[in-house]
Structure formats: C-alpha cells, structure tokens
N, C-alpha and C positions, 0 to 999 in steps of 0.2 A: 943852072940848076933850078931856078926860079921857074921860069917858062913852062920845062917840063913837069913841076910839081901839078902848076897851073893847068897844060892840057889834062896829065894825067885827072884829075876833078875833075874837066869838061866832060872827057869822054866816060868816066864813074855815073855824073850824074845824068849823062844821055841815057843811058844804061837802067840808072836806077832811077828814071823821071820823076816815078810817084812815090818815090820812099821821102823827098827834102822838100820841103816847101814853107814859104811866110806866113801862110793861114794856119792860124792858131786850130780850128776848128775842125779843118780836113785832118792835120795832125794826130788833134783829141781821136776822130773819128777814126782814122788807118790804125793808130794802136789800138784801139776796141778791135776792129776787124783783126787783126793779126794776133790781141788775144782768143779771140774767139774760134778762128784756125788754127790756134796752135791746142784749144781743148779740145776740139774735133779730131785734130790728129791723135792725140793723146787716148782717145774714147775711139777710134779706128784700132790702133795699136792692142785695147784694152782687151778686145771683143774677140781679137784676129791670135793673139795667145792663147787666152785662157778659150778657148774653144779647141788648138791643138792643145793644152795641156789636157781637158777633158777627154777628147779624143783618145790620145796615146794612154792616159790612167786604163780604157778598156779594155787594152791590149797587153797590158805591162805585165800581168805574168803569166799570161798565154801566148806566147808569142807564134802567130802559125797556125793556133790550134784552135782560134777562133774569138769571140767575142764576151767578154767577161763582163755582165753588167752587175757586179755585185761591187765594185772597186766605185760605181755611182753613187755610194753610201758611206764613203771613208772619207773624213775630216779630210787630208793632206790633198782630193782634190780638187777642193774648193777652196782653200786655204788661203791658197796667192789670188785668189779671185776677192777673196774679201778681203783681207789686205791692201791689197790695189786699190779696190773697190773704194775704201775711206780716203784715200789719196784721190781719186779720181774726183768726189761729190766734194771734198775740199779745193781741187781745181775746180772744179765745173761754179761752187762758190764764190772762190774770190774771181772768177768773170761775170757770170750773170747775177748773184746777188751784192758785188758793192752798189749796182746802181740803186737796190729797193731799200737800200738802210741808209746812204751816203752820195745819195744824189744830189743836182746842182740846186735841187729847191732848198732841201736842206741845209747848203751850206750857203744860202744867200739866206734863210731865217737866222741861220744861227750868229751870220754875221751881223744882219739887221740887230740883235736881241744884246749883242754886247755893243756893241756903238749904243743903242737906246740906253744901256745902264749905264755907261760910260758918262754919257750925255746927261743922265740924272743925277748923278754922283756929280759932277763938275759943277752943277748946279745947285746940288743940296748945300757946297760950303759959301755960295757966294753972296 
C-alpha cells in the first residue's frame, strides 16, 4: 500500500510541477499570481452577465415586438450590477491593495520598532 501511495505523489507531482516547491519565494509569488487570475476570472464572469442581464432587460416586455430602451432606466437592471460591483472592488482590494498598506517593508519596520522598544525597556530596568 505504501509504494502505491508513493507513486501515486510522483506521478501528482509530475503533473502538477509548478504548484509544490522548497522556495519560499516562487510559492509567495504562484499564490500572488493565482490570486490575481482568480480576480480576472471573477471581473471576466462580472462583465460577461451583467451585459446579458442588460441585454435581456431590453427585451423583457416586448418580446418579438422589438426593442424597448426605456427598461435602460429601471433600478432592478443595474442592481446586481452594483451589488456585484462592491463584492468585486472588495476582491479586486484584498489582491492588489494588501500589498500598498501591508507590504514587506512594512512589516520588517514594524518589527524593527518593537524589538527597538523591547530593547529599551530591557534596558531602562537594568
């Protein structure tokens, strides 16, 4: 049972090469990328609805009879669009803006700044 556990992973990770790896940094980097295609995807999805829901609103109570752009002007079809819409600038946030509030420079000051106080405190009793 062993063996086959074992191939079964070889041949997984033949497969999935560039998902498992020791470098810390390629890692960091493939989940950045795969958050960032998965907001793409999400912002493809977004575009690719609410354009048929727009669409079909023209048509919703003429059916046949032609094109109805007055239904361009009713709340309900824009609705899911702005709805979405907060969901989507909340994704599109937590991928590209953790890095402008909570980047690595940041978190190597803020670590520098408690070890310094740390370091002064230890000091101040002795």
């Amino acid at each position: 049972m062993g063996r086959f556990r074992r191939e079964m992973y070889e041949e997984y990770a033949k497969q999935h090469s560039g998902e498992y790896t020791n470098d810390e940094n390629y890692n960091a980097a493939y989940r950045k990328v795969k958050k960032i295609k998965g907001f793409y995807s999400h912002l493809k999805v977004y575009f690719i609805v609410n354009m048929i829901i727009i669409v079909s609103s023209l048509s919703r109570n003429h059916l046949g009879s032609g094109i109805d752009f007055s239904s361009l002007y009713e709340w309900h079809t824009y609705s899911t669009a702005f709805f979405w819409g907060i969901g989507l600038v909340a994704h599109g946030l937590s991928v590209f803006a953790s890095e402008w509030f909570f980047n690595s420079d940041w978190e190597q000051r803020k670590i520098q700044k408690y070890m310094d106080r740390d370091a002064s405190n230890k000091n101040k009793w002795e």
